[in-house]
C-alpha positions as CSV (number, residue, x, y, z in Angstrom):
1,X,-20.1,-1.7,-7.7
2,X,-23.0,0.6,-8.2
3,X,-24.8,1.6,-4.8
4,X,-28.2,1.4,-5.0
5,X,-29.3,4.3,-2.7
6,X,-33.0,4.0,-2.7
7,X,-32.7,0.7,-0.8
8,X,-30.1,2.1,1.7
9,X,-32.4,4.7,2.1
10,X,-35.1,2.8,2.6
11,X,-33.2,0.6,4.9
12,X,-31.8,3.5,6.9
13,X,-35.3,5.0,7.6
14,X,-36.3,1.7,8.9
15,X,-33.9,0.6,11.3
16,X,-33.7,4.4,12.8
17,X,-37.2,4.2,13.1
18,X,-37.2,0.7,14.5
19,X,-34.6,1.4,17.2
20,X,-36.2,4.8,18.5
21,X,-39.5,3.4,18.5
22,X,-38.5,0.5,20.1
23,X,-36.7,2.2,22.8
24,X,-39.6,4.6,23.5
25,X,-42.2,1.6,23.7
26,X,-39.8,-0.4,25.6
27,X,-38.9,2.2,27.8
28,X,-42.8,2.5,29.1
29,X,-43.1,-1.0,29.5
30,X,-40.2,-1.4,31.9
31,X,-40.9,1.5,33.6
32,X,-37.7,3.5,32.9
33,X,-36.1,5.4,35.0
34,X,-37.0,9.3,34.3
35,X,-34.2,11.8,32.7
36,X,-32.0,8.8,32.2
37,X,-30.3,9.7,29.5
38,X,-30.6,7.2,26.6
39,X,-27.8,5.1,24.9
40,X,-25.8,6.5,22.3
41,X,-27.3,5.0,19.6
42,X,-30.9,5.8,20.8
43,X,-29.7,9.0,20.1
44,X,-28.3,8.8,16.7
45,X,-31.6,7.0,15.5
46,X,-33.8,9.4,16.9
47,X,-31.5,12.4,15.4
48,X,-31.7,10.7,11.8
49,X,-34.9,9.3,11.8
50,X,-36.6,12.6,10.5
51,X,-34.2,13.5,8.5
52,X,-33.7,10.2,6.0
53,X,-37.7,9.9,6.8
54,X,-38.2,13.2,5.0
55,X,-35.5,12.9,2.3
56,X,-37.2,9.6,1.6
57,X,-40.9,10.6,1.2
58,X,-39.3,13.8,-1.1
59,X,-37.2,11.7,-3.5
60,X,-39.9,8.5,-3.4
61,X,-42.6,10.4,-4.3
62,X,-42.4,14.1,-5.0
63,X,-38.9,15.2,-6.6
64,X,-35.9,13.3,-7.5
65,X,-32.5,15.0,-8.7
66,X,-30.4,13.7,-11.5
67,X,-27.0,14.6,-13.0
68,X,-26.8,14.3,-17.1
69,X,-23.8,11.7,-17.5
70,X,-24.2,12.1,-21.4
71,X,-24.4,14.2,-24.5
72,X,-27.7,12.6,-25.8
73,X,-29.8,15.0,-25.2
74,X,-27.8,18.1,-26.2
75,X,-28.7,20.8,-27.0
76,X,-32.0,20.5,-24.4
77,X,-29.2,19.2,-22.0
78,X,-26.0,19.3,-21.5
79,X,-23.3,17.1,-19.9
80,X,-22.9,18.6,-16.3
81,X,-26.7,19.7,-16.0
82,X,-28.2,18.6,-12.7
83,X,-32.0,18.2,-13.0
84,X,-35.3,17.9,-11.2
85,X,-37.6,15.0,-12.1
86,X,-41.2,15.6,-11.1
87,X,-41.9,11.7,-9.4
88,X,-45.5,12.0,-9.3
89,X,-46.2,13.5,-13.2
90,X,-46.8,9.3,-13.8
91,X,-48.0,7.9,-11.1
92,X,-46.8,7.6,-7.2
93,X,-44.6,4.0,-7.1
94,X,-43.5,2.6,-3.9
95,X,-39.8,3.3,-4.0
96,X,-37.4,-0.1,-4.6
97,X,-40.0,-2.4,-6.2
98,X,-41.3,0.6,-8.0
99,X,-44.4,-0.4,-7.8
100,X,-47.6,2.0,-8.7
101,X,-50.2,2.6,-5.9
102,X,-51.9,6.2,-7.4
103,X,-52.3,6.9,-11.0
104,X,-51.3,10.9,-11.6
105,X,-51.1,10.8,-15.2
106,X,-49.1,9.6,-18.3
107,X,-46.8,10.8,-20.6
108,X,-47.6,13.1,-23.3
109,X,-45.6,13.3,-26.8
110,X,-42.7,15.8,-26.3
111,X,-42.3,14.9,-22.6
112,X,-38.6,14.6,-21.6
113,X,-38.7,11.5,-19.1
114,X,-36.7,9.6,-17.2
115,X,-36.6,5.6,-17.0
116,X,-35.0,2.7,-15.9
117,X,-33.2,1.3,-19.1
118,X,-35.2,-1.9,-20.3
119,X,-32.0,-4.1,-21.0
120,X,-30.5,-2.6,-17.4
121,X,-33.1,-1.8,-15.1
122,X,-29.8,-0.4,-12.5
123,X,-29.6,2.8,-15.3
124,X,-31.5,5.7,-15.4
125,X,-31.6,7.2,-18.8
126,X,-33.2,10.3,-20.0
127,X,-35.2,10.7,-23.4
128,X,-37.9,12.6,-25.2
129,X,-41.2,10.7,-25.8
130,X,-42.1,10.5,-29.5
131,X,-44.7,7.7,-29.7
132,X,-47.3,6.6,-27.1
133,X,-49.3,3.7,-26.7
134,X,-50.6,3.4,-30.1
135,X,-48.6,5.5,-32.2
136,X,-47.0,4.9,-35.4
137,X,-43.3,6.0,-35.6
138,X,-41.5,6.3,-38.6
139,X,-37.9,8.0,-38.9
140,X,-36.9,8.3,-42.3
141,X,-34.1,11.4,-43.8
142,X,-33.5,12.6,-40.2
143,X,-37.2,13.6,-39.9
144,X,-40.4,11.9,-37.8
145,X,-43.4,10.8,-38.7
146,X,-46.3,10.7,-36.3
147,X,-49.3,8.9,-37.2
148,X,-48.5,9.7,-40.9
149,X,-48.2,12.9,-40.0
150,X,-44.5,14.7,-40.2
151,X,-42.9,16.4,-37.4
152,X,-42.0,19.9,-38.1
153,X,-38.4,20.8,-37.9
154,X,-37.3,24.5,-38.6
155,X,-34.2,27.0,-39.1
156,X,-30.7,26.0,-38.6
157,X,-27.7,27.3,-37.0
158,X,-24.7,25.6,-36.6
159,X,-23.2,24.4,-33.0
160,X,-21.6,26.7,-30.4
161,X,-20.4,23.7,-28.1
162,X,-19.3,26.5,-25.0
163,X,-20.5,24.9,-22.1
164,X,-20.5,20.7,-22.7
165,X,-17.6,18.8,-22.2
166,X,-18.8,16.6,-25.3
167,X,-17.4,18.2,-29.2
168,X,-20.1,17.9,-32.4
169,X,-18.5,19.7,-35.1
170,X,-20.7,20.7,-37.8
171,X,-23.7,19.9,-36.0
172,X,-26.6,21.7,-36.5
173,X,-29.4,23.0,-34.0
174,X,-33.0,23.2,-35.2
175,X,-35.9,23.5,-34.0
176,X,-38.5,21.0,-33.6
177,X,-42.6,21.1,-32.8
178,X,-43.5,17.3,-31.0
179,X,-47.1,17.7,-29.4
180,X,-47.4,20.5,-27.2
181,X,-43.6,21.0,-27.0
182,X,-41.5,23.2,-29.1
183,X,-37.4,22.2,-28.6
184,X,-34.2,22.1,-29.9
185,X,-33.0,19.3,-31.4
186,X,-29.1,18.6,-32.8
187,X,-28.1,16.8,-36.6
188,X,-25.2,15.8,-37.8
189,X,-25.5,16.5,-41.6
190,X,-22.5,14.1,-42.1
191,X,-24.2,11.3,-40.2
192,X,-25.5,8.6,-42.7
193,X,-29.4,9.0,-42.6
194,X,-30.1,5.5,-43.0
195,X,-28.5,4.0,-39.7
196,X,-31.1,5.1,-37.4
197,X,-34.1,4.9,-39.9
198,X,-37.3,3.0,-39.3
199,X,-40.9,2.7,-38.5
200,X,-42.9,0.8,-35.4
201,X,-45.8,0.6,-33.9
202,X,-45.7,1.2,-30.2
203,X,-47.9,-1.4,-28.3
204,X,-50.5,-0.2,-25.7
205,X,-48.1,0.0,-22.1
206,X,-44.8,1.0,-24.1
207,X,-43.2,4.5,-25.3
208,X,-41.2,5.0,-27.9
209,X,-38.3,7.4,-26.5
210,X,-35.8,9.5,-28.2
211,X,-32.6,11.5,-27.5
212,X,-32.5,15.0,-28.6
213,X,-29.3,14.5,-30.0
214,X,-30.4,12.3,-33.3
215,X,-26.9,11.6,-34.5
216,X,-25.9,10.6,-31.6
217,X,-28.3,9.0,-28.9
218,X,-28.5,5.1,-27.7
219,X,-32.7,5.1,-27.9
220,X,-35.8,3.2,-28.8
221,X,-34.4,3.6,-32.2
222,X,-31.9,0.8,-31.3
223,X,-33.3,-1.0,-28.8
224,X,-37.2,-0.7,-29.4
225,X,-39.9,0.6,-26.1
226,X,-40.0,1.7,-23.0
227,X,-42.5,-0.4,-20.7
228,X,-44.8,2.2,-18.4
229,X,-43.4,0.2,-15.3
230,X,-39.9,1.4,-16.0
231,X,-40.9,5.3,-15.8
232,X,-39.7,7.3,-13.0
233,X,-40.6,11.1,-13.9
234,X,-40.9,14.1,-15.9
235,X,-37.7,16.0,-15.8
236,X,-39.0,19.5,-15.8
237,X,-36.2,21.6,-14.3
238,X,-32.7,22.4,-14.5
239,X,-31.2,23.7,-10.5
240,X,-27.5,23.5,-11.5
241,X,-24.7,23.1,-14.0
242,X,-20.9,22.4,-13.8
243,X,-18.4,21.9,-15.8
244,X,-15.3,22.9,-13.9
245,X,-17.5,25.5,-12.5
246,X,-20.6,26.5,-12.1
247,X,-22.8,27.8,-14.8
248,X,-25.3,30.5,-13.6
249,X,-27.3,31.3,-16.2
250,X,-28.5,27.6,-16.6
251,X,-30.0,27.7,-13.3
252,X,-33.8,27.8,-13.0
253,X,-34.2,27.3,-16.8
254,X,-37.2,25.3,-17.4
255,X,-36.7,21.9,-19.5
256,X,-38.8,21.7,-22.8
């Protein structure tokens, strides 16, 4: 069964709160006794309250971390990255009923974002944005089309798979320009071209959402948008890898 921490946190925060608070407020209405100490679990509340109250307003509303589960977005990242996720690059959400109260800003093409999956709203996945609210897409011979206009790919070297526990033999890296954002994206030369090929129209409060990996990526390409309600942030940074150890030199490196 899959915990669902932001409730527990939320939860947590509250009843500490509730039981210090209530115990201070109580206390000067009955007069308590001075330097009595107070119960045991007075204490505990009032240790943790501050703590979970801070960890709560950081991961709600400022930064949340993520580990990368999957090879979908190699070669931008890889399995065993963990990741920030700027919270408020799309607007500050109340956490658990996710819920916008402040609008921050929206995604741009060539973001890398992270949302609830539309068909499971429990999973977090993490994609590139290709289309925004009134973009055409079209995918045809392993290459994107923007508005009619293609997306430029570059270069090719083949893939040095040294650090991810996930194997693509004879996979190529290239590089891509979407928007503002210049990447690296991975194809599989062997992989039929016409199995993720396509063109849509993404409606006005949906993004169209790709994995870096083209060959091999569960995305919109599948299973069509992503509606602006399921966004949770920008993932802009990667603070750790490990894969039976930890990997120093991807730490700090800035996600494009």
């Amino acid at each position: 069964m899959t915990i669902n921490f932001p409730l527990w946190l939320v939860v947590a925060t509250f009843v500490c709160g509730i039981i210090w608070l209530g115990y201070v407020l109580f206390g000067r209405l009955s007069g308590r006794e001075a330097g009595k100490p107070p119960p045991t679990i007075v204490e505990y509340a009032a240790s943790f309250f501050p703590v979970l109250f801070i960890v709560l307003v950081l991961r709600s509303f400022i930064f949340e971390p993520f580990r990368i589960p999957s090879g979908s977005m190699i070669p931008t990242l890889l399995v065993g990255d963990f990741i920030l996720v700027s919270k408020f690059s799309y607007g500050v959400r109340l956490p658990v009923i996710h819920k916008k109260i402040l609008h921050t800003g929206e995604p741009e093409t060539g973001d890398v974002a992270v949302f609830r999956f539309p068909d499971n709203p429990r999973l977090d996945y993490i994609k590139r944005v290709v289309g925004v609210p009134g973009d055409s897409v079209e995918y045809r011979d392993k290459t994107f089309y923007v508005n009619g206009e293609e997306v430029l790919i570059s270069g090719e070297t083949l893939y040095s798979d040294i650090k991810s526990d996930a194997s693509y033999p004879r996979s190529l890296v290239q590089s891509e320009s979407l928007g503002s954002s210049d990447h690296q994206i991975l194809v599989n030369p062997l992989a039929p071209a016409g199995f993720t090929a396509g063109s849509w129209q993404v409606p006005e409060g949906h993004y169209f959402l790709v994995g870096d990996n083209r060959d091999n990526s569960n995305d919109s390409r599948m299973w069509g948008f992503v509606p602006e309600e399921n966004l949770v942030g920008k993932a802009f940074l990667i603070w750790m890898h490990w894969s039976g150890g930890v990997e120093w030199d991807r730490i700090g490196d800035r996600i494009r």
